[in-house]
Structures are given as structure tokens and as C-alpha cells.
mmCIF file of the N, C-alpha and C atoms, coordinates in Angstrom:
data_MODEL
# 
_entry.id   MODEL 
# 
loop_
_atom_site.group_PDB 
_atom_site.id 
_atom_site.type_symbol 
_atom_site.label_atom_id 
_atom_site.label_alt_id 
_atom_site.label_comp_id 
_atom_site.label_asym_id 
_atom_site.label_entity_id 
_atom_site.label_seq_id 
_atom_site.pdbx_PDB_ins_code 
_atom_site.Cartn_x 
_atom_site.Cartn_y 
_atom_site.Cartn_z 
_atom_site.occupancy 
_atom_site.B_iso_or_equiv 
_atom_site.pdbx_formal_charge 
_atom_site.auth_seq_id 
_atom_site.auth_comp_id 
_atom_site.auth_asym_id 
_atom_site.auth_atom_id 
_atom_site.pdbx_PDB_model_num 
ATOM 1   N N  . UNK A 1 1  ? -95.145  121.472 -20.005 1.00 0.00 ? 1  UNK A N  1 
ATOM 2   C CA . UNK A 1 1  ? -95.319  122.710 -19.282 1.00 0.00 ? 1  UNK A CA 1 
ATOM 3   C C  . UNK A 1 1  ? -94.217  123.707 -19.649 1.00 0.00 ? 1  UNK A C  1 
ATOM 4   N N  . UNK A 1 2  ? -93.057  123.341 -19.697 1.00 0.00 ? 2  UNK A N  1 
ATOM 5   C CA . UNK A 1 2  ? -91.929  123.855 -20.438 1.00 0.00 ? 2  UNK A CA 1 
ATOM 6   C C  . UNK A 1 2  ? -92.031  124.583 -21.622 1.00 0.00 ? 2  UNK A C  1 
ATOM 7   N N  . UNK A 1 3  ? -92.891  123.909 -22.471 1.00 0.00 ? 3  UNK A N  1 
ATOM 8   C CA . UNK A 1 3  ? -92.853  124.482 -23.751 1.00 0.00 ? 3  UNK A CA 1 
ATOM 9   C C  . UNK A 1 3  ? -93.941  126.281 -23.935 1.00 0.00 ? 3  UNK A C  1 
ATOM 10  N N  . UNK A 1 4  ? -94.874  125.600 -22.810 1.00 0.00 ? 4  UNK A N  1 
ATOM 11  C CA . UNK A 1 4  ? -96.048  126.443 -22.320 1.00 0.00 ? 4  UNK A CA 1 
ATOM 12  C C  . UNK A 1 4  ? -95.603  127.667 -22.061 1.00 0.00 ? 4  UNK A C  1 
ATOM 13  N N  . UNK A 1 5  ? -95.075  127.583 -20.707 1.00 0.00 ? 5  UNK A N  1 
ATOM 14  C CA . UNK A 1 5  ? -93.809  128.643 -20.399 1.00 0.00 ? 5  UNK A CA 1 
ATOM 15  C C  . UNK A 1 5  ? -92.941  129.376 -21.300 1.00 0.00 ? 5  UNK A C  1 
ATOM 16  N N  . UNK A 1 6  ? -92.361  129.074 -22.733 1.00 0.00 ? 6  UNK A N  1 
ATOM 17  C CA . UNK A 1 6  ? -91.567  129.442 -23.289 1.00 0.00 ? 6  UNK A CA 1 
ATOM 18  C C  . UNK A 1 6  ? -92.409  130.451 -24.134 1.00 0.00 ? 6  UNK A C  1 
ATOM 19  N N  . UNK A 1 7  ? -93.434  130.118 -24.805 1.00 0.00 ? 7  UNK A N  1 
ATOM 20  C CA . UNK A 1 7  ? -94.583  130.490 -25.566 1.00 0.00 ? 7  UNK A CA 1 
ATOM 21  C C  . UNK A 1 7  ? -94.880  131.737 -24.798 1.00 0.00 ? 7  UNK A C  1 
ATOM 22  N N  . UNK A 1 8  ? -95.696  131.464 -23.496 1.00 0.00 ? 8  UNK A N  1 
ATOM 23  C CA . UNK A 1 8  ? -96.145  132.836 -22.933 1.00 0.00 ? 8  UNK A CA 1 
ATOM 24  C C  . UNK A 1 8  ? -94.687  133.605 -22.430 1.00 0.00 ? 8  UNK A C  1 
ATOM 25  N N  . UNK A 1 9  ? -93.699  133.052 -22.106 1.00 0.00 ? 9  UNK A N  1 
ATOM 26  C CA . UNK A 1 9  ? -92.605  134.184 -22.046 1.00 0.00 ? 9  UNK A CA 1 
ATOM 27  C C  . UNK A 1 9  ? -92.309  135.256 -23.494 1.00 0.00 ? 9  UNK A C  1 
ATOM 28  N N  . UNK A 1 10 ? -92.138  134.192 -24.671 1.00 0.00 ? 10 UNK A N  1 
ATOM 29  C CA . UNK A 1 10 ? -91.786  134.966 -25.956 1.00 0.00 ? 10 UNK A CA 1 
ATOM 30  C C  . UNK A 1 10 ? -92.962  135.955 -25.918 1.00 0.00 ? 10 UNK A C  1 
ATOM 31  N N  . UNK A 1 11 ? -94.325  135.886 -25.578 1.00 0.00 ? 11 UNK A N  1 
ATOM 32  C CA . UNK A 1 11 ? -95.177  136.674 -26.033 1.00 0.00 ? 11 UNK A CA 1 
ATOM 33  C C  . UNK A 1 11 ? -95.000  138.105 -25.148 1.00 0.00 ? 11 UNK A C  1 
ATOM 34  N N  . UNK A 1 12 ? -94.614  137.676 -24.181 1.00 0.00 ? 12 UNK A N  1 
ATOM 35  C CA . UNK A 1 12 ? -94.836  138.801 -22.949 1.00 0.00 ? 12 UNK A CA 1 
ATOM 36  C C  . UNK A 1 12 ? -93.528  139.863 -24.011 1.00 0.00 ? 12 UNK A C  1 
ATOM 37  N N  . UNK A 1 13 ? -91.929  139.136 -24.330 1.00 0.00 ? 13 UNK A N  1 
ATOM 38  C CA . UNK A 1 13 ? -91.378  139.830 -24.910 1.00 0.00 ? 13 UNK A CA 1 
ATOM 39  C C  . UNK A 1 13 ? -91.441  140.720 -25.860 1.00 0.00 ? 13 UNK A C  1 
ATOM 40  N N  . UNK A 1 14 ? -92.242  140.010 -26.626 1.00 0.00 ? 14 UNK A N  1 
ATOM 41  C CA . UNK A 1 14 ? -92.550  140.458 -27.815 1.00 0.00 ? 14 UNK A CA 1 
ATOM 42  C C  . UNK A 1 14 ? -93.409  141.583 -27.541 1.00 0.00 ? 14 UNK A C  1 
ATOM 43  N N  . UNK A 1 15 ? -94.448  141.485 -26.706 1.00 0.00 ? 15 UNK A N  1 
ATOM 44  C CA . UNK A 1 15 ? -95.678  142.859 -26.519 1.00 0.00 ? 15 UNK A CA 1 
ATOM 45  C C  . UNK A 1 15 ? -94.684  144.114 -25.922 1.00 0.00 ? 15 UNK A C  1 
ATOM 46  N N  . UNK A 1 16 ? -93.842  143.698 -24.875 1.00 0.00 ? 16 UNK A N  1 
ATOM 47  C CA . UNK A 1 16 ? -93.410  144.424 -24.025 1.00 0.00 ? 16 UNK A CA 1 
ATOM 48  C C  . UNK A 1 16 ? -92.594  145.404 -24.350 1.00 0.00 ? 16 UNK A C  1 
ATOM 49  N N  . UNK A 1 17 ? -91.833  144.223 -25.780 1.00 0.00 ? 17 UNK A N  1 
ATOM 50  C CA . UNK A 1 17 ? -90.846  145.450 -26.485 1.00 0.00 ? 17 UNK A CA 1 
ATOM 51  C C  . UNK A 1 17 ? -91.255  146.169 -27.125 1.00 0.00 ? 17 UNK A C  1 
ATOM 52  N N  . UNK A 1 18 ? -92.592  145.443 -27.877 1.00 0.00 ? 18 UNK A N  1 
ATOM 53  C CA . UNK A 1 18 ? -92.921  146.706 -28.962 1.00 0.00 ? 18 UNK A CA 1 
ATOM 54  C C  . UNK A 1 18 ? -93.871  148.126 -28.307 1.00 0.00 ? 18 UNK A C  1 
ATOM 55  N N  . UNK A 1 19 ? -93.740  147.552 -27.120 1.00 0.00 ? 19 UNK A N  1 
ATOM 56  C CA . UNK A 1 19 ? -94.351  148.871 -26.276 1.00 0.00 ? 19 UNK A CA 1 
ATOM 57  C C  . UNK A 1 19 ? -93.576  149.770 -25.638 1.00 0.00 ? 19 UNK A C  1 
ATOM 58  N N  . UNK A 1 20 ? -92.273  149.428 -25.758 1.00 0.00 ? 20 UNK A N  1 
ATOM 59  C CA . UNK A 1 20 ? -91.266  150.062 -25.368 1.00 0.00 ? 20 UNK A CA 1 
ATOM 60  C C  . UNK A 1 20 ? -90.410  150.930 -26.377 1.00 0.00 ? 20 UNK A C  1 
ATOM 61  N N  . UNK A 1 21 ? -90.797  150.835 -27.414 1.00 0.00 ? 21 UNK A N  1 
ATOM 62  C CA . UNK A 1 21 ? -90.303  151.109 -28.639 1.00 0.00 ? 21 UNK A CA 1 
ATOM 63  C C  . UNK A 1 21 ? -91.320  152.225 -28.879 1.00 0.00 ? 21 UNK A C  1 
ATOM 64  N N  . UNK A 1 22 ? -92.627  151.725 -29.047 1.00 0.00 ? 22 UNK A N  1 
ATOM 65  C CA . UNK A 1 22 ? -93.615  153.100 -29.167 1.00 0.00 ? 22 UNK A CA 1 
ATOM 66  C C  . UNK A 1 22 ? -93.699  154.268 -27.646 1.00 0.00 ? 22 UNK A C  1 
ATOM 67  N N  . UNK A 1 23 ? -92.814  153.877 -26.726 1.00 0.00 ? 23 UNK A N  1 
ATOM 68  C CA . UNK A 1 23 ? -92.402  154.414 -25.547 1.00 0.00 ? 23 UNK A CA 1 
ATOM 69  C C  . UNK A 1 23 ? -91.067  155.391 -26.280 1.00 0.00 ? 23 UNK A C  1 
ATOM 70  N N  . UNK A 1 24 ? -90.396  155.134 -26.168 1.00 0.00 ? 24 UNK A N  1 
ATOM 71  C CA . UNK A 1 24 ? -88.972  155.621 -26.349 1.00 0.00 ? 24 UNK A CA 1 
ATOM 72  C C  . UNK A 1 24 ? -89.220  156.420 -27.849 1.00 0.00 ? 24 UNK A C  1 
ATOM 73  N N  . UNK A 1 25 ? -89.776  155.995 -28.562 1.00 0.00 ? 25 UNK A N  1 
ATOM 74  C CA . UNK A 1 25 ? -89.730  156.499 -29.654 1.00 0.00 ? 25 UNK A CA 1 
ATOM 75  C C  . UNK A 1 25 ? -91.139  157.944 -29.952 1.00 0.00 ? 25 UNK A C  1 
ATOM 76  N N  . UNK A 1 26 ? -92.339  157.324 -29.819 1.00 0.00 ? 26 UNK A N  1 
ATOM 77  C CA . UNK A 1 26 ? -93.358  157.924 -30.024 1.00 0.00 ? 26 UNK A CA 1 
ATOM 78  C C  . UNK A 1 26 ? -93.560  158.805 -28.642 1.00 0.00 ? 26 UNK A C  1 
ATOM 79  N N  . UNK A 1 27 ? -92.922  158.723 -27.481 1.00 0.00 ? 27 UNK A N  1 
ATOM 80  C CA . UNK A 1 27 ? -93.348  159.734 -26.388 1.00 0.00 ? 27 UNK A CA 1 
ATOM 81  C C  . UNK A 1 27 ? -92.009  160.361 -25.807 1.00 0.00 ? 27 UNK A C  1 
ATOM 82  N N  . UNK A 1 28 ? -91.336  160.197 -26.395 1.00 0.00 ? 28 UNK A N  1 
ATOM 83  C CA . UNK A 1 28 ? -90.135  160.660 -26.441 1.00 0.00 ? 28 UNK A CA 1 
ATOM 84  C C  . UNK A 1 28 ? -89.386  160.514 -25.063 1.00 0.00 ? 28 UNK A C  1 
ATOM 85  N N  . UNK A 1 29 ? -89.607  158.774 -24.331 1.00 0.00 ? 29 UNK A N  1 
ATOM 86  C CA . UNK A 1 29 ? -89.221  158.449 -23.656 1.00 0.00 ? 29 UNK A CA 1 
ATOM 87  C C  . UNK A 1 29 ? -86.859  158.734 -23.266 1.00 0.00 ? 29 UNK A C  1 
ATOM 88  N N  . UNK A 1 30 ? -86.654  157.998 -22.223 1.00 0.00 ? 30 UNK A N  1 
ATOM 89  C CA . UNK A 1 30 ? -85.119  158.161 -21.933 1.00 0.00 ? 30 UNK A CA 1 
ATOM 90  C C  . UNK A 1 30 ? -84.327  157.337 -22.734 1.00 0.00 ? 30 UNK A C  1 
ATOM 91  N N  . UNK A 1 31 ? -83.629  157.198 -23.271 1.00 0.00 ? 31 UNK A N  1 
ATOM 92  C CA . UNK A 1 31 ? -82.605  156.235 -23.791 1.00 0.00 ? 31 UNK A CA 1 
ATOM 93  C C  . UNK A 1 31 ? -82.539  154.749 -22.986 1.00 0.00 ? 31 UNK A C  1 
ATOM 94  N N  . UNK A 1 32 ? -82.295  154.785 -21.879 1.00 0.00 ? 32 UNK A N  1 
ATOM 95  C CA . UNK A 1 32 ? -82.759  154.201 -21.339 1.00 0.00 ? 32 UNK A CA 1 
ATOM 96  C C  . UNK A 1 32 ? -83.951  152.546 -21.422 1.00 0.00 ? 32 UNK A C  1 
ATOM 97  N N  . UNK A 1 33 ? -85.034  153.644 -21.736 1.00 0.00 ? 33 UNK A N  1 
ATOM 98  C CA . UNK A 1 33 ? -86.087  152.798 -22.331 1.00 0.00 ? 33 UNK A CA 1 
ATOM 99  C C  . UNK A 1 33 ? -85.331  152.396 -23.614 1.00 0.00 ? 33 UNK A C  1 
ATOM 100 N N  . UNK A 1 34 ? -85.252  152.582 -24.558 1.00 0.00 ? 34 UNK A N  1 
ATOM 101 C CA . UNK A 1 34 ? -84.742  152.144 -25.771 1.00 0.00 ? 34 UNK A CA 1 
ATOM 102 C C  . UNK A 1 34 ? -83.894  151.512 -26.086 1.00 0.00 ? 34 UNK A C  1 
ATOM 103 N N  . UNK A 1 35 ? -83.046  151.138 -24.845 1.00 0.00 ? 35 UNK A N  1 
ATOM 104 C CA . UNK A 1 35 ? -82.044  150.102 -24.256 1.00 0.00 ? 35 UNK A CA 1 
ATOM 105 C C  . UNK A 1 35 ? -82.537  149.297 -23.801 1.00 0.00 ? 35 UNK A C  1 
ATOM 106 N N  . UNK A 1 36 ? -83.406  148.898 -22.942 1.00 0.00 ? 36 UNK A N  1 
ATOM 107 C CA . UNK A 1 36 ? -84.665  148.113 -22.343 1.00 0.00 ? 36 UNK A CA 1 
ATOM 108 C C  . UNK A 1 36 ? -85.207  147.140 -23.574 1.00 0.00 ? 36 UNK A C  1 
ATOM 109 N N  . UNK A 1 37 ? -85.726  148.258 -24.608 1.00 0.00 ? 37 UNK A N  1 
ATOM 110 C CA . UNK A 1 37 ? -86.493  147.516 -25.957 1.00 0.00 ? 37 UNK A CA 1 
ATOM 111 C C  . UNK A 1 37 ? -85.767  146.616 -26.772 1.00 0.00 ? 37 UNK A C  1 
ATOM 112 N N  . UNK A 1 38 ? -84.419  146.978 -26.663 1.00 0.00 ? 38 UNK A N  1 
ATOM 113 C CA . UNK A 1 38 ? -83.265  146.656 -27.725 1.00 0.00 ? 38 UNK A CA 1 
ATOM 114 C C  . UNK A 1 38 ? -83.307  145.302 -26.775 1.00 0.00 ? 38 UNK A C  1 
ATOM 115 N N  . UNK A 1 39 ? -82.795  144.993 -25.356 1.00 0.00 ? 39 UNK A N  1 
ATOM 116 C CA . UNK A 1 39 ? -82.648  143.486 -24.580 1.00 0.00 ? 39 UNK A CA 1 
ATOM 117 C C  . UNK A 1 39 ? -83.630  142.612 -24.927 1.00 0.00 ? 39 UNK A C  1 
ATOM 118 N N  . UNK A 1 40 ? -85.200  143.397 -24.340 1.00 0.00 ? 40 UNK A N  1 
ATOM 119 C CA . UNK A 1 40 ? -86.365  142.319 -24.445 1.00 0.00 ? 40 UNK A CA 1 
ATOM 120 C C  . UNK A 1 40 ? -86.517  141.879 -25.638 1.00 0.00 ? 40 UNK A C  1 
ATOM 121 N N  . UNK A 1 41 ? -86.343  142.914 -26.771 1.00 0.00 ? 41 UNK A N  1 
ATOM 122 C CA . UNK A 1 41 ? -86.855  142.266 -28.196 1.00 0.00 ? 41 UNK A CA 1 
ATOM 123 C C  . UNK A 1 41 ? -85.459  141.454 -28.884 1.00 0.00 ? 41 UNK A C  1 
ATOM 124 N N  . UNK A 1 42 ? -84.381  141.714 -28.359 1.00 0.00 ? 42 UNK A N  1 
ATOM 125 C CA . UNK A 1 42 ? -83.468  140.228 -28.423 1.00 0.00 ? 42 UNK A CA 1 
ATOM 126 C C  . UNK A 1 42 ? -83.487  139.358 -27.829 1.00 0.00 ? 42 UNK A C  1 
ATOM 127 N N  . UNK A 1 43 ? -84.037  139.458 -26.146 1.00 0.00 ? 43 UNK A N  1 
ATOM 128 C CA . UNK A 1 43 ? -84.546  138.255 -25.774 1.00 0.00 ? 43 UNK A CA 1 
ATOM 129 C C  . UNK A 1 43 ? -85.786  137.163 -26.238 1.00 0.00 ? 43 UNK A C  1 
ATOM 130 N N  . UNK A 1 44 ? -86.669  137.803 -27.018 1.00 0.00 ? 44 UNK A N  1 
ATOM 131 C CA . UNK A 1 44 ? -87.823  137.149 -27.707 1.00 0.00 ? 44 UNK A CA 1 
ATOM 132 C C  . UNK A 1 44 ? -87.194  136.588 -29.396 1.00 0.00 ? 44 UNK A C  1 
ATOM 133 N N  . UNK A 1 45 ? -85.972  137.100 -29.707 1.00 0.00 ? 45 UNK A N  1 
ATOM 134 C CA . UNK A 1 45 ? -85.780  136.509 -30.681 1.00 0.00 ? 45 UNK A CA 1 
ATOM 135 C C  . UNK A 1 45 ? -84.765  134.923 -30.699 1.00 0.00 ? 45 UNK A C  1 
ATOM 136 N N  . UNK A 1 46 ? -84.274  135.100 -29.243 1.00 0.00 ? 46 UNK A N  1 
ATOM 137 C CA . UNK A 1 46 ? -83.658  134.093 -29.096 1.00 0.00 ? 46 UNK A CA 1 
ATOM 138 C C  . UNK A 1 46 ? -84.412  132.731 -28.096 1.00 0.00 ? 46 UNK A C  1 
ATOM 139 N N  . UNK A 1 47 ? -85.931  133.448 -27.741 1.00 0.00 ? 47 UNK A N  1 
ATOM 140 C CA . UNK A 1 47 ? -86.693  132.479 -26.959 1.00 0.00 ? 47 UNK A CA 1 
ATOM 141 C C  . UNK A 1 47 ? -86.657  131.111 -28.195 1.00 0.00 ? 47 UNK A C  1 
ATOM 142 N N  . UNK A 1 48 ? -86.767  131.197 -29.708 1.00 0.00 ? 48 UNK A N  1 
ATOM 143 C CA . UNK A 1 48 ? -87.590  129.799 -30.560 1.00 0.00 ? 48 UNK A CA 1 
ATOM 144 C C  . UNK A 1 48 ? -86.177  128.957 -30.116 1.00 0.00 ? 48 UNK A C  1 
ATOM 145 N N  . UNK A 1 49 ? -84.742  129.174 -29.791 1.00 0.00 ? 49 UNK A N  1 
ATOM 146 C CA . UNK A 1 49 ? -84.227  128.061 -29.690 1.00 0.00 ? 49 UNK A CA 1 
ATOM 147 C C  . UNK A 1 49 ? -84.173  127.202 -28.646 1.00 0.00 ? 49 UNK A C  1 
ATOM 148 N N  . UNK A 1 50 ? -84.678  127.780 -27.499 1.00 0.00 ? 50 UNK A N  1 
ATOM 149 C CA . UNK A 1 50 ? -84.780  126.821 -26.427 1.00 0.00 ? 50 UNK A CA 1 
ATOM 150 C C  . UNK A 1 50 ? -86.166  125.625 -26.492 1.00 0.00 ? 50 UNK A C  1 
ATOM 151 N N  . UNK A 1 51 ? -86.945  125.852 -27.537 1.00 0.00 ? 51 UNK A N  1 
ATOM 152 C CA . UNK A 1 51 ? -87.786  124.871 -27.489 1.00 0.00 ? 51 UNK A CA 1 
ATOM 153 C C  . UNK A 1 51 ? -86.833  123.744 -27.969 1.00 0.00 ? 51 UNK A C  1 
ATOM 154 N N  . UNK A 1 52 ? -87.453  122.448 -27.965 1.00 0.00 ? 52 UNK A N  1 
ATOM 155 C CA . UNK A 1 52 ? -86.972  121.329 -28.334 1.00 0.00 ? 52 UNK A CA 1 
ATOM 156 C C  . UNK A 1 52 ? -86.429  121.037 -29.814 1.00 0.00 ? 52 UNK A C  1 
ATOM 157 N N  . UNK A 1 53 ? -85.200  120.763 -30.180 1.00 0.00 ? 53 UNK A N  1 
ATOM 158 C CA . UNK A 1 53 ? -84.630  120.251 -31.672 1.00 0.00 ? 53 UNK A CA 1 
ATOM 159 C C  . UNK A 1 53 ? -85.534  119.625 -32.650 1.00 0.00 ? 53 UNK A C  1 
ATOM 160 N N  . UNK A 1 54 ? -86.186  119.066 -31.750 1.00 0.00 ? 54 UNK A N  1 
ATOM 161 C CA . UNK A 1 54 ? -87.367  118.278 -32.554 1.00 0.00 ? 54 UNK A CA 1 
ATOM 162 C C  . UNK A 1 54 ? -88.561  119.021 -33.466 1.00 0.00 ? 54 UNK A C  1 
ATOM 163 N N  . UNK A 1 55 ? -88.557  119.954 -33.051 1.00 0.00 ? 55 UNK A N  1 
ATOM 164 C CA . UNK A 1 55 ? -89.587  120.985 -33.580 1.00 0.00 ? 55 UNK A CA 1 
ATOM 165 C C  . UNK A 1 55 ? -89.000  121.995 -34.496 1.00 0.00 ? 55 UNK A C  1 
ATOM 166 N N  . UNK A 1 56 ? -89.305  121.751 -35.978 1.00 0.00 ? 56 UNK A N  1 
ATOM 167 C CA . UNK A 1 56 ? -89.143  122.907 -37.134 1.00 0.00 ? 56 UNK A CA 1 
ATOM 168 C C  . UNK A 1 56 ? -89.117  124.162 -36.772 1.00 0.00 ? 56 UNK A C  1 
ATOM 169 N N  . UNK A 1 57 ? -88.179  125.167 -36.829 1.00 0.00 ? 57 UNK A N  1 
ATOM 170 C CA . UNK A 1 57 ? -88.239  126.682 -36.950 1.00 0.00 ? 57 UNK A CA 1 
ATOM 171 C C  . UNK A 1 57 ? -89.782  126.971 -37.049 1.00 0.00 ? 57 UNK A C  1 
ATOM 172 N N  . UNK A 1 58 ? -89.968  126.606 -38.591 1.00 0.00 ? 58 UNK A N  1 
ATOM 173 C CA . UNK A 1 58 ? -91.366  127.387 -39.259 1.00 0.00 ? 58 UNK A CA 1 
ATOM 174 C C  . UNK A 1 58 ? -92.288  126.735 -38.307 1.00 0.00 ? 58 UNK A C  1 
ATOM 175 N N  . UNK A 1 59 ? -92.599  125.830 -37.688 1.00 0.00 ? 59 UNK A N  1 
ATOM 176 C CA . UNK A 1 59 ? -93.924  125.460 -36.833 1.00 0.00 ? 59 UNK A CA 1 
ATOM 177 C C  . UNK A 1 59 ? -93.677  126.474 -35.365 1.00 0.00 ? 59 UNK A C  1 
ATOM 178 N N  . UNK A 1 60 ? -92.370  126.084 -34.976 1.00 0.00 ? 60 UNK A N  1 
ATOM 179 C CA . UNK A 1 60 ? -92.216  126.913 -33.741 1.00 0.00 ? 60 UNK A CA 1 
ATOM 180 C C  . UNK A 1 60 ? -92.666  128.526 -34.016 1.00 0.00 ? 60 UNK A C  1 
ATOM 181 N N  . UNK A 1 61 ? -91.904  129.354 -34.860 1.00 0.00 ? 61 UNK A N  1 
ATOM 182 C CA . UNK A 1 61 ? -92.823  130.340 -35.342 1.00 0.00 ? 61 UNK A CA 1 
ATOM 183 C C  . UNK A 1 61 ? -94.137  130.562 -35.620 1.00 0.00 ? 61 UNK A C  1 
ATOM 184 N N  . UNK A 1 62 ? -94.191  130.213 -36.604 1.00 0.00 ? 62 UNK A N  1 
ATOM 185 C CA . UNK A 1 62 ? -96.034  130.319 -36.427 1.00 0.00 ? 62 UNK A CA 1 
ATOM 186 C C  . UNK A 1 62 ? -96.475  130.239 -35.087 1.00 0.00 ? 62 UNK A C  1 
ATOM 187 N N  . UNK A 1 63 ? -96.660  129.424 -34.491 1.00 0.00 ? 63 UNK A N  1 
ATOM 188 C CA . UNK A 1 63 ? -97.230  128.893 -32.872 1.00 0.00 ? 63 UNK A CA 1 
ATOM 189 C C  . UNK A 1 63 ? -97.100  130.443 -32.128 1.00 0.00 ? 63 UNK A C  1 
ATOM 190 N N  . UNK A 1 64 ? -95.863  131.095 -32.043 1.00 0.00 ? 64 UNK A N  1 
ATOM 191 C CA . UNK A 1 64 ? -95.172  132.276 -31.421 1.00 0.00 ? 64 UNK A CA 1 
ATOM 192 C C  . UNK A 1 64 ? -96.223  133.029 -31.607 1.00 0.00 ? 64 UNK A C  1 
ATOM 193 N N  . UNK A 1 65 ? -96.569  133.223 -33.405 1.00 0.00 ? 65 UNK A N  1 
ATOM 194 C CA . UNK A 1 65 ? -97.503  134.161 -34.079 1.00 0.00 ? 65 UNK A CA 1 
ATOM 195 C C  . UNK A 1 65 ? -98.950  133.843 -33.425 1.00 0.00 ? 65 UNK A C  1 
ATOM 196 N N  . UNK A 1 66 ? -99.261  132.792 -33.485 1.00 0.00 ? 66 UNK A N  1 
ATOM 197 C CA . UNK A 1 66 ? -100.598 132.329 -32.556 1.00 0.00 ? 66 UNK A CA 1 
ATOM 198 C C  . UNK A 1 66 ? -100.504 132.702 -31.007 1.00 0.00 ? 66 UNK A C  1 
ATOM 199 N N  . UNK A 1 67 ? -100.049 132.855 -30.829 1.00 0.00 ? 67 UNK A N  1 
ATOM 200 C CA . UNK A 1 67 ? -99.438  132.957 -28.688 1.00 0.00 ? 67 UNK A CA 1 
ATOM 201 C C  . UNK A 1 67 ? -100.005 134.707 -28.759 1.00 0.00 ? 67 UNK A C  1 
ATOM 202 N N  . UNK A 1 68 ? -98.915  135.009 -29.882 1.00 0.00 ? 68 UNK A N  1 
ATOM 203 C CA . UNK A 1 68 ? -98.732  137.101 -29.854 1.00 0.00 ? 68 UNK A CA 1 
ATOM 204 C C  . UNK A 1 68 ? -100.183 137.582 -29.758 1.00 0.00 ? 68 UNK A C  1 
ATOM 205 N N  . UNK A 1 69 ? -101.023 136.861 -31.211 1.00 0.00 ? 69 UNK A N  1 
ATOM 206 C CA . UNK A 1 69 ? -102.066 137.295 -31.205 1.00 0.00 ? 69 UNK A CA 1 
ATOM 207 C C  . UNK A 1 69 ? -102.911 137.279 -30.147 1.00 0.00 ? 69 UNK A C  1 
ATOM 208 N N  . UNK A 1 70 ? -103.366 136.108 -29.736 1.00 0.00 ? 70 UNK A N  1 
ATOM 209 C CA . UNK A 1 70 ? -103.872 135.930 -28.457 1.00 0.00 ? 70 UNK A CA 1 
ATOM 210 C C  . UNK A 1 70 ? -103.682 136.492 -27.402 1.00 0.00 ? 70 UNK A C  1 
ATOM 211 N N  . UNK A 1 71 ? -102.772 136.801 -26.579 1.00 0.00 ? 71 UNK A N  1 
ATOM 212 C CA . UNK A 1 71 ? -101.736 137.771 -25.907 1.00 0.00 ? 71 UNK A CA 1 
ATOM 213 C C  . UNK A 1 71 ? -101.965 139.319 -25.721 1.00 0.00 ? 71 UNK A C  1 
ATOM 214 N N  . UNK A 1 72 ? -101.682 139.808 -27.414 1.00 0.00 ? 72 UNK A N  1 
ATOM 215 C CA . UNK A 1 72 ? -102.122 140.991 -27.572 1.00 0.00 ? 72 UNK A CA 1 
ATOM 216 C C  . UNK A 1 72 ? -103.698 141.684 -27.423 1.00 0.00 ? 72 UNK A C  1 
ATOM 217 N N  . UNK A 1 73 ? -104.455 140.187 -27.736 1.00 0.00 ? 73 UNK A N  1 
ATOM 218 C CA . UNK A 1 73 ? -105.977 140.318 -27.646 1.00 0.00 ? 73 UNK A CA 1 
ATOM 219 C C  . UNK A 1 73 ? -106.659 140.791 -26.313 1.00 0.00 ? 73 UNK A C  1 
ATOM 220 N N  . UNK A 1 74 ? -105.926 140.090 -25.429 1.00 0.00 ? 74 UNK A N  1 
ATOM 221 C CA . UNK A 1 74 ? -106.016 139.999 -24.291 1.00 0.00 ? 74 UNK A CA 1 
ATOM 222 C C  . UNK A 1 74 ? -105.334 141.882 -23.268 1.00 0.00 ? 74 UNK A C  1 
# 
């Protein structure tokens, strides 16, 4: 369930920042926001190490890439 959790957290990051980015940037949002984008999208880059040692970078990635898509689909 842990791992579950980690997956849909990275994804939420990942959407959230890059929507915050086309916020701040493309609508000429506050600085603010663009400070916001800069946390979440470092927080999604540091979500792959809390999964388990046991699990390869490159699988944990990909998987991330499978989560985003889905995610974003949605």
C-alpha cells in the first residue's frame, strides 16, 4: 500500500507542478506560484527514493511514467 501511495503522490506532483509552471509562466501568475512549482517539482523528484532499495531506478521510473500518464488521463 506504501508503494501505492508513493506512485499516486509522485503523480499528483508531477501534474501539479507542471501546472503551476504553465500558471506562473504562461498567465503571468505571482512569483509566488513559481516558488510553489520550484518545491512540488523537487518534491516529485525526490519521491523515486523512498521506494524500496530493492527496486532499480530505471523500473521505479518507468512505473512513475505509467502512474503520470494515467493520472494525467484522468
Amino acid at each position: 500500500m506504501r508503494i501505492i501511495g508513493l506512485f499516486v503522490l509522485a503523480g499528483l506532483f508531477e501534474i501539479g507542478g507542471g501546472y503551476l509552471v504553465w500558471l506562473w509562466l504562461r498567465q503571468q501568475r505571482s512569483w509566488l506560484v513559481g516558488l510553489c512549482e520550484m518545491i512540488i517539482l523537487a518534491l516529485y523528484g525526490i519521491m523515486p527514493t523512498f521506494q524500496p532499495a530493492a527496486h532499480p531506478f530505471g523500473r521505479v521510473y518507468a512505473a512513475y511514467d505509467a502512474v503520470f500518464i494515467v493520472a494525467s488521463t484522468l
